[in-house]
N, C-alpha and C positions, 0 to 999 in steps of 0.2 A: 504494500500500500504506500503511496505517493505518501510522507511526509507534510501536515500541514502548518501551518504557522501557528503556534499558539501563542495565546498572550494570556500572560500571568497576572492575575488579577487579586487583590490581598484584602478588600474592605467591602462590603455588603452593596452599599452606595456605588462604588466604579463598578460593580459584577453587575446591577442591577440595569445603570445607566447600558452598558455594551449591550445586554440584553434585551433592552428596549428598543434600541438601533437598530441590531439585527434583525429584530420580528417589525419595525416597518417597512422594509423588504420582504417582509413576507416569509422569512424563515421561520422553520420549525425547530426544536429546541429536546435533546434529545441527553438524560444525567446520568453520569455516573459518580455515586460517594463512593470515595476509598477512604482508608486511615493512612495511606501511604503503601512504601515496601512493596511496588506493583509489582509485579507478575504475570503470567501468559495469561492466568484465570481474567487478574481483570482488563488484560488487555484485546480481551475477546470482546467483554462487556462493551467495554469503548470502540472497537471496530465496528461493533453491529450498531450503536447509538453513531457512527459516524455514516455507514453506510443508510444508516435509516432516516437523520435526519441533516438538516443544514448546519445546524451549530451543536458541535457532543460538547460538552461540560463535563471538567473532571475534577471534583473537590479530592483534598488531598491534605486532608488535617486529625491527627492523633485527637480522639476526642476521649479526656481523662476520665469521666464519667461511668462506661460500665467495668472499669478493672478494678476487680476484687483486692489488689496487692499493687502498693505502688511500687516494688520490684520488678513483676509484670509490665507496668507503665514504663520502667524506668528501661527496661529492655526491647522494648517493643522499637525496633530497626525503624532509623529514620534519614533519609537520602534524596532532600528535594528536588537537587538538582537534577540528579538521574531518575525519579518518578516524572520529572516535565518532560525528561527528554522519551520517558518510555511513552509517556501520555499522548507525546507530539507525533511519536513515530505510530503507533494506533491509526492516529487521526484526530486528536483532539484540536478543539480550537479555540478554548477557554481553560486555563486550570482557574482554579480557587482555591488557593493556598494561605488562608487567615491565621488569625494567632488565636489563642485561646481567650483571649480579652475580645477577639472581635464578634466570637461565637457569644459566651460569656461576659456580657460587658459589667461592671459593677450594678449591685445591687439585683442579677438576674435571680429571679426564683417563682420563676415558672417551670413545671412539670408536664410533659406530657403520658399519661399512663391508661394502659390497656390492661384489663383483668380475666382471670378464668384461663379457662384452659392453656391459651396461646403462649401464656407469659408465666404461666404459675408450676406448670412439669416440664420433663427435661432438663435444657438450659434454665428455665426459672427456679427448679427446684433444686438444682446442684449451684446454680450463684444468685439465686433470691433474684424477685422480680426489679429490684434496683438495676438489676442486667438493660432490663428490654426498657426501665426508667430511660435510663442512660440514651440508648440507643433511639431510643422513639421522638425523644427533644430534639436530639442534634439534630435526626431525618427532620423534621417539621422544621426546624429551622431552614433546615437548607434544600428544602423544597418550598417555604415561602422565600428566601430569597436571590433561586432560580426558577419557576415558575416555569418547570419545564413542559415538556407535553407527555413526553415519557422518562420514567427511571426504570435502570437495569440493577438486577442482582442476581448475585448467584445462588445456586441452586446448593450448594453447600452450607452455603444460612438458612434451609427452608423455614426453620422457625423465625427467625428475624426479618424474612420477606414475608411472610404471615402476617407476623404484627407491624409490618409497616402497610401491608394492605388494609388491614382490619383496622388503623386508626383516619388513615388516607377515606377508607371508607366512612368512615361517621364522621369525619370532618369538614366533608364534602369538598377535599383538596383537589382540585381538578387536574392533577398526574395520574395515567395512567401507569401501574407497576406491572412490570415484564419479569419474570425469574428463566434465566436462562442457564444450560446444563451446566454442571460441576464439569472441568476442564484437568484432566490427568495427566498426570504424568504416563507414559507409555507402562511401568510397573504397576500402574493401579493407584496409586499414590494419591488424594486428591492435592490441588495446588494450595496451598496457604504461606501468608507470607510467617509464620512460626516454622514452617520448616527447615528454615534456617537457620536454626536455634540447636536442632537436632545432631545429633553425632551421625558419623558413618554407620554405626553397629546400630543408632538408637531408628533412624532413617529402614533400615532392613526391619528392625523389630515392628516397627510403624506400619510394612507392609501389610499386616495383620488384621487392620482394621478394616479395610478394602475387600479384605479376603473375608472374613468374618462377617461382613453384610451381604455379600455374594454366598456364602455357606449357608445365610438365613434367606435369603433368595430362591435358592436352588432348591433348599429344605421345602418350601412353601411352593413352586411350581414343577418339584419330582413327585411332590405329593406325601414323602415322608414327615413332614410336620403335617398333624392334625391340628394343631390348634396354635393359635399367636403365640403362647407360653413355650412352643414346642419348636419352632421356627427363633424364638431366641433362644432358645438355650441353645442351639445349634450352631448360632453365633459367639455365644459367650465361650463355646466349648473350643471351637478356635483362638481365641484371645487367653486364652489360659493356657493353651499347648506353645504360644506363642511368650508365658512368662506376662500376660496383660490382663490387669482386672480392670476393666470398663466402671466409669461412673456412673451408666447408664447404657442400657442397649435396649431398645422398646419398637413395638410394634403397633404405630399408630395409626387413625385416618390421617389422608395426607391433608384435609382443609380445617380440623377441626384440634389434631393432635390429641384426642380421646384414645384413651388405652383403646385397640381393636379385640373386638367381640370373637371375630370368628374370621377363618381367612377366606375372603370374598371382596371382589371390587382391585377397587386400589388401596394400594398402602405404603405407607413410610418406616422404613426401618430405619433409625437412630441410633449410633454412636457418641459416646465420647471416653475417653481416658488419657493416661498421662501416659506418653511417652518419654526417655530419656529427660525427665523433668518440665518435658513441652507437654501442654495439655489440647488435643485434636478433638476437632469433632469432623464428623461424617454422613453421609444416609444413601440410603437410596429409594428409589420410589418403582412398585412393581406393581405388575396384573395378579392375580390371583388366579384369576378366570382366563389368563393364556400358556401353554407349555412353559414359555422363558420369559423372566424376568424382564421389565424395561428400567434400564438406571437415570433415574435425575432427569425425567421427563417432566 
């Protein structure tokens, strides 16, 4: 892909003014949030919001908010220069690269919060609903002050594309959300920018978890699991031959994230644990009702 020019943009007010400019032209206005530390994952997101619309948007700000340990915060890879230049090579044509004062300005203390299911198992139950707190302000921020027409996410946060839908939805914020597939490494691997955190040996151990959702996969469309409970264990039983006790491995609806009843329809299978002191998460999403499995559809 041709290389576009971007232009880096640091204050709400300049991001908003370009964007207004643009769409009197008649362009369409197409987001991507990142925290930084880009990667192929989300440099897919941004190719498809390049090819799809006239101007992709690509934020690119560590937001402090849902890390449980400011160790975590304090680690989390940060490399502006070469996230513009991977953003630019994409296709972007706007980064937004603010400071935590400009997301955050003094005296902020507004919340945006989603409850029940979405936000309260899985990820809300292994780091409290503060998680998706976190997560759901910043989106709301920086979709009132991109105003795009669509935002992309991956298919590896389907819970956090969930509740960005589910508040998108009753807030009547007029972006359409797209979740497009999890993006692999050729091992199975999903992409995330913590895998770089990872050791050689911890990276191999990590396979695991790929494989382990594929083993609850294959359980649930060979027909040897009878029931959701029997489809994970099948999974957990992998992660454990592998030396990995999971924080969770669950077999859900994919729109509702309710423990699944029985294996029928579609469904989300759920990972997360710690590897080599990195903590992954993973899923997949399958037919029930066809021979093989479809991943991160």
């Amino acid at each position: 892909m041709t290389e576009r020019i971007v232009q880096t943009i640091r204050t709400v007010p300049e991001l908003r003014d370009a964007i207004v400019a643009r769409r009197a032209d008649g362009a369409t206005v197409g987001f991507v949030p990142t925290m930084g530390a880009l990667h192929s994952g989300h440099c897919a997101l941004i190719e498809r919001a390049a090819s799809e619309h006239d101007v992709a948007v690509v934020s690119i700000f560590v937001n402090p908010t849902p890390f449980n340990q400011a160790s975590d915060l304090e680690q989390y890879p940060r490399d502006e220069a070469a996230d513009v230049k991977a953003a630019a090579a994409a296709g972007a044509t706007i980064c937004f690269t603010p400071s935590v004062e400009e997301i955050y300005p003094a005296g902020f203390s507004t919340r945006v919060q989603v409850r029940g299911p979405l936000t309260e198992t899985l990820e809300g139950q292994e780091r409290g609903v503060g998680h998706f707190d976190g997560m759901a302000t910043v989106v709301a921020i920086l979709l009132n002050a991109v105003g795009p027409d669509v935002a992309y996410f991956g298919a590896k946060d389907a819970q956090q594309a969930l509740v960005v839908r589910r508040f998108v939805t009753d807030l009547r914020i007029p972006t359409e959300i797209v979740t497009a597939v999890t993006v692999r490494d050729r091992d199975g691997l999903a992409l995330s920018s913590r895998n770089a955190r990872l050791s050689a040996a911890g990276r191999e151990q990590a396979l695991a978890i790929s494989a382990a959702l594929q083993a609850a996969a294959n359980a649930i469309s060979d027909g040897s699991a009878t029931s959701p409970e029997a489809a994970s264990a099948a999974g957990v039983e992998r992660l454990r031959a592998a030396g990995i006790t999971p924080e969770y491995f669950a077999v859900t609806d994919p729109a509702t994230l309710e423990p699944a009843s029985q294996l029928s329809g579609r469904l989300l299978i759920s990972c997360a644990a710690t590897v080599d002191g990195v903590r992954l998460i993973d899923n997949l999403t399958v037919s029930a009702n066809r021979e093989a499995a479809t991943a991160n559809v």
